[in-house]
C-alpha positions in Angstrom: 95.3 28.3 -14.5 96.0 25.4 -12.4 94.0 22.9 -11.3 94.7 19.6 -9.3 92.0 16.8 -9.0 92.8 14.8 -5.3 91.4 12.8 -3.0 92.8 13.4 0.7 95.1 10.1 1.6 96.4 10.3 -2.0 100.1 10.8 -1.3 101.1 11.6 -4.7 98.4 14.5 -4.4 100.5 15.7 -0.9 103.5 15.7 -3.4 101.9 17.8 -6.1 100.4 20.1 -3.5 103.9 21.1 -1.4 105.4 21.4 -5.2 103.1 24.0 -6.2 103.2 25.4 -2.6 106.8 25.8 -2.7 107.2 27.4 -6.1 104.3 29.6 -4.5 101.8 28.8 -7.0 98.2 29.6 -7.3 96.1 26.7 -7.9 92.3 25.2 -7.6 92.3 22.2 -5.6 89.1 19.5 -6.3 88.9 16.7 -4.3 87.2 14.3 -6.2 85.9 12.2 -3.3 84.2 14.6 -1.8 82.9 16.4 -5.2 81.0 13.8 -7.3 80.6 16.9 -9.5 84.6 17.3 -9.6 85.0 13.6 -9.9 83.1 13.7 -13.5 85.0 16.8 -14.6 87.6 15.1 -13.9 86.6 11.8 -16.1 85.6 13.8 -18.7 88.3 16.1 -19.3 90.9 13.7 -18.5 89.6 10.1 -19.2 91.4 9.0 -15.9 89.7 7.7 -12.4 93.0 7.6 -10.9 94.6 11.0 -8.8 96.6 13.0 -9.3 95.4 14.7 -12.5 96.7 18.3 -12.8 95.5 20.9 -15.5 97.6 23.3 -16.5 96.8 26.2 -19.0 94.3 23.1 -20.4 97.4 20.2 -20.8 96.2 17.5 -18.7 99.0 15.8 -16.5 98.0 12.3 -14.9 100.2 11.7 -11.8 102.9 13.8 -10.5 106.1 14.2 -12.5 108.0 17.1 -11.4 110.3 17.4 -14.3 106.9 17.8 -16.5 106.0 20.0 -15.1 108.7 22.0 -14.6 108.6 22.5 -18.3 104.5 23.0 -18.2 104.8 26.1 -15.7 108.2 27.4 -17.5 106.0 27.7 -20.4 103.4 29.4 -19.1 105.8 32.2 -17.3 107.1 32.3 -21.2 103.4 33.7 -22.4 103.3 36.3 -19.5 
């Protein structure tokens, strides 16, 4: 699972969205400035305030780096 804690003028979040949009995939988008519920998730499972932070198959990613993951996803198509 994949999941991508935003706010909406983050432009790093824009980046992380179009990647997994055009690999085509699936993920759980929280916008922590709308969520205050999402926002502490976020805090807690991460210890960051700052966005991007992506989840993936519970490996916490703060900010975008492609070639990470790259390597994170690969993985994960490796277990199915």
């Amino acid at each position: 699972m994949v999941i991508i804690y935003t706010t909406s003028q983050c432009p790093y979040c824009k980046i992380t969205r179009e990647y997994f949009q055009t690999r085509d995939i699936s993920y759980q988008e929280r916008n922590v400035e709308e969520d205050g519920d999402a926002f502490a998730e976020m805090i807690q499972r991460s210890g960051q305030m700052s966005v991007p932070v992506i989840e993936v198959s519970n490996t916490m990613l703060i900010g975008f780096d492609g070639q990470r993951l790259d390597e994170l996803m690969s993985n994960i198509t490796q277990e199915l």
